[in-house]
C-alpha positions in Angstrom: 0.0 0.0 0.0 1.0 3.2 -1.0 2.0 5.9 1.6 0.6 9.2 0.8 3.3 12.2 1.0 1.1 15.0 1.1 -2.3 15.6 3.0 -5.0 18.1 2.3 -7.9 19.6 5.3 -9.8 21.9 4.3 -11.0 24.5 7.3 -13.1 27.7 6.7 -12.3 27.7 3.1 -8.6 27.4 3.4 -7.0 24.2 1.8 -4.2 23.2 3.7 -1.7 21.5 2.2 0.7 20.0 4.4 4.2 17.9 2.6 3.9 14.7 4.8 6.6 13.1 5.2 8.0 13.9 8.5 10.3 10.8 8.5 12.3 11.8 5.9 12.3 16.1 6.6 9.6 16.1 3.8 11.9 14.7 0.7 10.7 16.0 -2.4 9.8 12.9 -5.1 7.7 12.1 -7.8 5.4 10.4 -5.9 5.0 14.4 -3.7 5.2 16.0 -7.2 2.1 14.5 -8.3 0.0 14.9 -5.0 1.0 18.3 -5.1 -0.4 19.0 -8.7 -3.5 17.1 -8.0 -3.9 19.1 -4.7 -3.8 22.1 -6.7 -6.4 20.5 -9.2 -8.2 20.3 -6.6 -7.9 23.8 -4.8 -8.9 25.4 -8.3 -11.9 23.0 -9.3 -13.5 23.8 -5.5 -15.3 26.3 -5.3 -15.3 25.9 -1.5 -11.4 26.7 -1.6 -10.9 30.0 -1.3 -6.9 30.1 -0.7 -4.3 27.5 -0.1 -1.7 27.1 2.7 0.9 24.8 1.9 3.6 24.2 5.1 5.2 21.0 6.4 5.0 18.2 9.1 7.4 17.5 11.9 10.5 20.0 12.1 11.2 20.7 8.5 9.2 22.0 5.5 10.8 20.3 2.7 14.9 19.1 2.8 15.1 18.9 -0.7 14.8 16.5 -3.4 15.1 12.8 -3.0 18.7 11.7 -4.1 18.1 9.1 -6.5 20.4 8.5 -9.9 18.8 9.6 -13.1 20.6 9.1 -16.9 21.4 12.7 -18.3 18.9 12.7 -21.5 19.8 14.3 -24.9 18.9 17.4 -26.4 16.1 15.7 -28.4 15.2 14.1 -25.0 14.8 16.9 -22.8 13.2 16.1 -19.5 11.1 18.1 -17.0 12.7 19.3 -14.1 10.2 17.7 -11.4 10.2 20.8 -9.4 9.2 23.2 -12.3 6.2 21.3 -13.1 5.3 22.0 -10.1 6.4 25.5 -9.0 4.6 26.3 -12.5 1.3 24.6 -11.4 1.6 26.9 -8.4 2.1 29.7 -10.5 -1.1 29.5 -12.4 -3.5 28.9 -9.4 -6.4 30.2 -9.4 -6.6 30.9 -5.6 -4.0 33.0 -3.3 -0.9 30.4 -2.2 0.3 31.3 1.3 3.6 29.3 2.1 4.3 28.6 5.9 7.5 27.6 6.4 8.1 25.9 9.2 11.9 24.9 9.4 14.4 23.7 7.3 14.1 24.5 3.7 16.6 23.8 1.0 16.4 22.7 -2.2 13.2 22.9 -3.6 12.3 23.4 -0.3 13.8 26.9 -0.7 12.3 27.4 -4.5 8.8 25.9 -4.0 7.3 28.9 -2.1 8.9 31.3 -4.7 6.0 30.9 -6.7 3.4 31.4 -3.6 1.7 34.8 -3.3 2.8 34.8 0.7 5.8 33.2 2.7 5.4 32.6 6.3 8.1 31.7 8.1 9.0 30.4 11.8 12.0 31.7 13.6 13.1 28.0 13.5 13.3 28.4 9.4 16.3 28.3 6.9 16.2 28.5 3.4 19.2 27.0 1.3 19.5 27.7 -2.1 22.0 25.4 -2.1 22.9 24.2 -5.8 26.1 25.0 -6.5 27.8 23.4 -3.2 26.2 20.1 -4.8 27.7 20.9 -8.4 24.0 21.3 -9.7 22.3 24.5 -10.7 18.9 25.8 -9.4 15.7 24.4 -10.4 12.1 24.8 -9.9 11.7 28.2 -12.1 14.1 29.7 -8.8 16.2 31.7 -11.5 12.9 33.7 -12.7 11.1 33.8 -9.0 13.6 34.4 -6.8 15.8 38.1 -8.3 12.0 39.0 -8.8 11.5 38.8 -5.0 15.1 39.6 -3.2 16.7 41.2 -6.6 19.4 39.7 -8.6 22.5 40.7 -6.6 20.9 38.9 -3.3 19.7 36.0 -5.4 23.4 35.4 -6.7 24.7 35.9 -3.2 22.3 33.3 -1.9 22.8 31.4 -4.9 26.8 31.1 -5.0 27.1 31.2 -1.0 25.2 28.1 -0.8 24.3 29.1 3.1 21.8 28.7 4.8 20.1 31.6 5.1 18.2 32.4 8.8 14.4 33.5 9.0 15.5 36.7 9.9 17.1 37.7 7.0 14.8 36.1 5.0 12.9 38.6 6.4 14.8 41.7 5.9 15.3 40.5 2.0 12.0 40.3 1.4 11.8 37.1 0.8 9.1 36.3 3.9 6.8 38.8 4.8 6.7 37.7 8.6 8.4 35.5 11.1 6.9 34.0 14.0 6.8 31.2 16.8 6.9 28.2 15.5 4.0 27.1 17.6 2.0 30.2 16.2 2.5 30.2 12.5 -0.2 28.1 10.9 -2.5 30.6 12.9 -1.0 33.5 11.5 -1.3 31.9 8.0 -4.8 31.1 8.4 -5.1 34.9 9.9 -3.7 36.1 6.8 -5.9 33.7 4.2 -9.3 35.1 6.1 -8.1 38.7 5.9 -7.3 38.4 2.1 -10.7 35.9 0.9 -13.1 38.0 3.6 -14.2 41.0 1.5 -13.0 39.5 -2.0 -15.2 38.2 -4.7 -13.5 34.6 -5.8 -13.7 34.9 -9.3 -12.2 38.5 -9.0 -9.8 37.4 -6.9 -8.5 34.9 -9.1 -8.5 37.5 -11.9 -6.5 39.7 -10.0 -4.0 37.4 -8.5 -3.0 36.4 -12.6 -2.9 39.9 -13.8 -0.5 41.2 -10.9 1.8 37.9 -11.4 2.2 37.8 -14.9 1.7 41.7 -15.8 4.1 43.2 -13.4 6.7 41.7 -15.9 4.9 43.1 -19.0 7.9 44.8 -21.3 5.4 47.8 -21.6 2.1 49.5 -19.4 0.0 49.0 -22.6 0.0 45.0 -21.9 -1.0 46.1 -18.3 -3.6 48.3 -20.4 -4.9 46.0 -22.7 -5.7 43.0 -20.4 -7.2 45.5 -17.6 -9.9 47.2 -20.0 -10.2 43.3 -21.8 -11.5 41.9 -17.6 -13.1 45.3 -16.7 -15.1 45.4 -19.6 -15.7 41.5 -19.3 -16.8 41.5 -15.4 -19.6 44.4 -16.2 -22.8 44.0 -15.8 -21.7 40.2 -13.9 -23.7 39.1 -10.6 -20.8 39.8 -8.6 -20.6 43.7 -9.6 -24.2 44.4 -9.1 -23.8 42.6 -5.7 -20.8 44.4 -5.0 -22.6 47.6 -5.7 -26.1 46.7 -4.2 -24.0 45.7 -0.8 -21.6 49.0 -0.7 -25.2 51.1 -1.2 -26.8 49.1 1.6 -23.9 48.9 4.0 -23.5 45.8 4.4 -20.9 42.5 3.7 -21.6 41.3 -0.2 -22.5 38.1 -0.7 -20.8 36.8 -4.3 -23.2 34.3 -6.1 -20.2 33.7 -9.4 -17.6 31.2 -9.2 -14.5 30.6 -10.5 -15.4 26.9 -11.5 -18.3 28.5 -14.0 -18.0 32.1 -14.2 -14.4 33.0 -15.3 -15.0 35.5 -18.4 -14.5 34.8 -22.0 -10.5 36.4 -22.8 -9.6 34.2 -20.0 -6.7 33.0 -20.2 -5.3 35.7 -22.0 -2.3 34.3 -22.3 -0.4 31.4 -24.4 1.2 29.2 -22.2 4.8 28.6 -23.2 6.0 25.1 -24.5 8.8 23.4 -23.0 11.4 21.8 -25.4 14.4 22.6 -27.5 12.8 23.4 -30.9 
């Protein structure tokens, strides 16, 4: 019988994800890299999720990839790196991501909760971006996520240091945007998933949280422009807006009938999602 390596509760709308398997500091394999994209499956095709939290059991979040040989392949045989399929599944959630980091993170421990809108962190955390000291290079889509978060100069730093780098700064780099008791950070990450799904109307949310990601690296404002009068223009006249309205008028807390499982609006995705290979 199979042992599962990731486990899913859902509480108040929040999914949380939790890496699970404390025996072995939360090893990352294929067998976690495919929970992990059907918990996100999941997340998006519920419309009772409204945000994830994604943390780990026992004393570490994730210690890295499982160490297990693999042939090199060929440039006509290009594989996916395991932990890009999955920091890109993160990346095109539909729901806010909230990582809370609850100790040791290296590896793709370090570059999984790149891609998450928040990073928790407890005071018992480190992050290792720890490649090069294992004659590798970074994975998991780190090289785009992380100079976006810290800035390129830190992210080499990090990068060719190969430290471990404490909670703290972690903190001051930008890299987390709290640090807490370990004992009190899943509260705080819940805290923070209520505050941001409260007021928001889900399919709005999930709008938002794709234009922000993938327009803040537009070349121009006028791709910003475009996509911003292409969703306003799509989301008038929607339930959710005369809601909105009818419950700012009446002064009191809206009640959004859409969904994101039915109601996202035609020029959605806007985008063409880029293939992988060498051609």
């Amino acid at each position: 019988m199979t042992v599962a390596t990731v486990s899913c509760e859902l509480q108040e709308g929040i999914l949380i994800v939790t890496l699970d398997r404390g025996d072995k500091l939360n090893a990352f394999n294929a067998q976690m890299r495919d929970e992990l994209l059907a918990a996100f499956d999941r997340a998006d095709a519920d419309d009772g999720v409204r945000a994830v939290i994604v943390t780990g059991a026992g004393r570490a979040f994730c210690a890295g990839g499982e160490v297990a040989p693999r042939p090199p392949s060929t440039a006509s045989q290009l594989q996916e790196d395991d932990g890009g399929i999955v920091t890109r599944r993160v990346f095109r959630s539909l729901k806010p991501v909230i990582g809370a980091i609850n100790g040791a993170a290296v590896g793709f421990g370090a570059t999984l909760p790149l891609a998450m809108d928040f990073r928790l962190a407890s005071e018992q955390a480190r992050f290792g971006f720890v490649f090069t000291g294992l004659g590798v290079v970074p994975e998991a889509c780190s090289t785009w996520f992380l100079p976006r978060l810290v800035g390129v100069s830190r992210a080499l730093e990090w990068c060719l240091s190969a430290e471990l780098i404490p909670a703290a700064e972690a903190l001051q780099a930008g890299l987390v945007r709290s640090v807490h008791p370990v004992e009190q950070l899943l509260d705080a990450a819940r805290s923070l998933a209520l505050r941001i799904t409260k007021k928001s109307a889900p399919v709005s949310a999930a709008l938002t949280r794709q234009m922000i990601w993938r327009l803040s690296v537009a070349e121009h404002p006028m791709a910003a422009h475009r996509v911003e009068s292409l969703m306003v223009e799509a989301r008038k006249g929607a339930q959710d807006m005369q809601e909105g309205i009818a419950s700012f008028l009446g002064k009191r807390a809206a009640l959004f009938p859409d969904r994101v499982s039915r109601d996202l609006p035609a020029g959605f995705p806007w985008w063409t999602e880029p293939r992988f290979g060498c051609e």
